[in-house]
N, C-alpha and C positions, 0 to 999 in steps of 0.2 A: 536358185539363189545361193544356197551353201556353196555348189560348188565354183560362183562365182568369190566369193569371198574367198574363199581354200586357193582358188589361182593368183588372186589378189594379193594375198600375204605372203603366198611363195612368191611369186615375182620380187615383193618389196626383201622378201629374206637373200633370194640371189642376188639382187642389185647389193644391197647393204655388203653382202658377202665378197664381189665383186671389188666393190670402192675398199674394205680393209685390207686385202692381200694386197690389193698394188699399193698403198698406200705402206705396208711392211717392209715393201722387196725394196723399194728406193732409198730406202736408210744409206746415206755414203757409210764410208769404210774410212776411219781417222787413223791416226799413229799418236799411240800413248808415249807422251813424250815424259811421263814420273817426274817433272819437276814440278814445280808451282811457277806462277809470272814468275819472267825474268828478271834480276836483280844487279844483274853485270854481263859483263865479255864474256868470261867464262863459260857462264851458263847455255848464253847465246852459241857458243862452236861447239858446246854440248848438243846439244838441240840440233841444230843444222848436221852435226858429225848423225846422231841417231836417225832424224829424218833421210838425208841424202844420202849417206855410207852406209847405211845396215844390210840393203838388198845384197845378193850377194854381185852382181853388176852395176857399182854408184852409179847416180846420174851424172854425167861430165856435157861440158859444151866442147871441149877439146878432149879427144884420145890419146892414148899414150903415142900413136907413130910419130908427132911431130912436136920435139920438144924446144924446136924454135919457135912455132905459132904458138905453144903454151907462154915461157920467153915474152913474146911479143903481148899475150894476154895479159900478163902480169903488167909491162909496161904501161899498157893502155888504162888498166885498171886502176893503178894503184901510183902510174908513174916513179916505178922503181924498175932498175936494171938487175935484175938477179937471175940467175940460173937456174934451172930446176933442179935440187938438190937430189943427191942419189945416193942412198945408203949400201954400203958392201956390206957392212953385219945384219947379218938375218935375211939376207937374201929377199931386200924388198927390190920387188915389183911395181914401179909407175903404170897407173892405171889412168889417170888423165884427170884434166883440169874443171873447174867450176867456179862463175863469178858469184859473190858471196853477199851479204851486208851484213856487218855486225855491229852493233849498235851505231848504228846508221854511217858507217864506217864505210868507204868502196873494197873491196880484197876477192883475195883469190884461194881456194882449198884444191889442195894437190891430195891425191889418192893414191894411197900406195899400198902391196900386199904381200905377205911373206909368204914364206913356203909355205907354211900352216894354212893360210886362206884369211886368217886375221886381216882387217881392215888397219889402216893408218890415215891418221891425214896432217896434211902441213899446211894452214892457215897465214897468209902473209895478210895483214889488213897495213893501208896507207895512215898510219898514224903517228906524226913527228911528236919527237920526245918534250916533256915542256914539264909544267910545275905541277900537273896534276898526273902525268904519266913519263915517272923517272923512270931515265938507263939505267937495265937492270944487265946482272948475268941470268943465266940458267934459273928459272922458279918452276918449282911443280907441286901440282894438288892434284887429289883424286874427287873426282864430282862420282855420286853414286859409283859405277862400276866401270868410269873409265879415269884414266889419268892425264892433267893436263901437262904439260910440261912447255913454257913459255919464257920469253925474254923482251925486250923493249930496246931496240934501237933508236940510232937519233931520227930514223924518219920510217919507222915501221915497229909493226908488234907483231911476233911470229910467234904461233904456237904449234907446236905437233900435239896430236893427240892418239889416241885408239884405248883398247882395253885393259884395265888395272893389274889385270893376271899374266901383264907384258912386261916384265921383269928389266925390258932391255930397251925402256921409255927415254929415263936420265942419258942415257949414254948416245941413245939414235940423237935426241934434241941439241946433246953437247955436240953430236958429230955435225949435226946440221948451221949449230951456231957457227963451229968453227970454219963451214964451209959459206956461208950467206954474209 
């Protein structure tokens, strides 16, 4: 009889043992995104830039070889005619496209990478200009550790973004406005 009970309670101790490892190992894997709820646009292409851009290969729906089908993505998305913008200073690198939503907004985040390996990104969202979202020039803020650098057209909001310790933020955005 003991040694019926001594089986008994080991079996229930490996079963028990059993149901808690698996029950550990399936915990998913999040990405800390250091904000709190979102509060504006901003925050929102923060967010999106840290989730999608941080790996060191972003997630894209289009790649860099064909910067017509990108082109053509933006059209579709946002119904705007722009070109993919291409920076000569700092030797950035087009990595390719991805359809977006930002504050329930349709758009497009273009990827792009400098010599260094730095991430960039240039957010085109379909947003015509009106009384709660005036034409602006060139605006930039720094969200935690990266910098936004944004403007407001009469029928879109472009922002570039990447990291704060990018000293050559103002000037890539200025080159971009002056090209878009």
């Amino acid at each position: 009889m003991p040694v019926l009970v001594c089986g008994a309670l080991l079996g229930i101790g490996v079963a028990v043992g059993v149901v808690l490892s698996r029950g550990s190992s399936d915990v998913p894997q999040t990405v800390d995104l250091s904000l709190e709820q979102s509060t504006d646009w901003i925050d929102d292409v923060c967010a999106s830039f840290r989730i999608f851009g941080r790996k060191y290969q972003p997630i894209t729906d289009i790649g860099p070889d064909d910067t017509a089908a990108v082109a053509d993505l933006v059209q579709r998305t946002t119904g705007l005619d722009i070109e993919v913008p291409t920076f000569d200073e700092g030797a950035r690198i087009f990595e390719g496209a991805r359809i977006v939503a930002i504050e329930r907004t349709p758009g497009v985040e273009l990827f792009y990478r400098n010599s260094a390996g730095d991430l960039l990104s240039v957010f085109i969202l379909a947003r015509a200009a009106s009384l709660d979202n005036q034409i602006t020039d060139v605006q930039e803020t720094i969200r935690d550790n990266l910098t936004v650098a944004w403007w407001q057209d009469e029928n879109a909001l472009i922002a570039v973004i990447g990291p704060s310790s990018d000293t050559d933020m103002p000037a890539l955005a200025r080159s971009a406005y002056l090209k878009l």
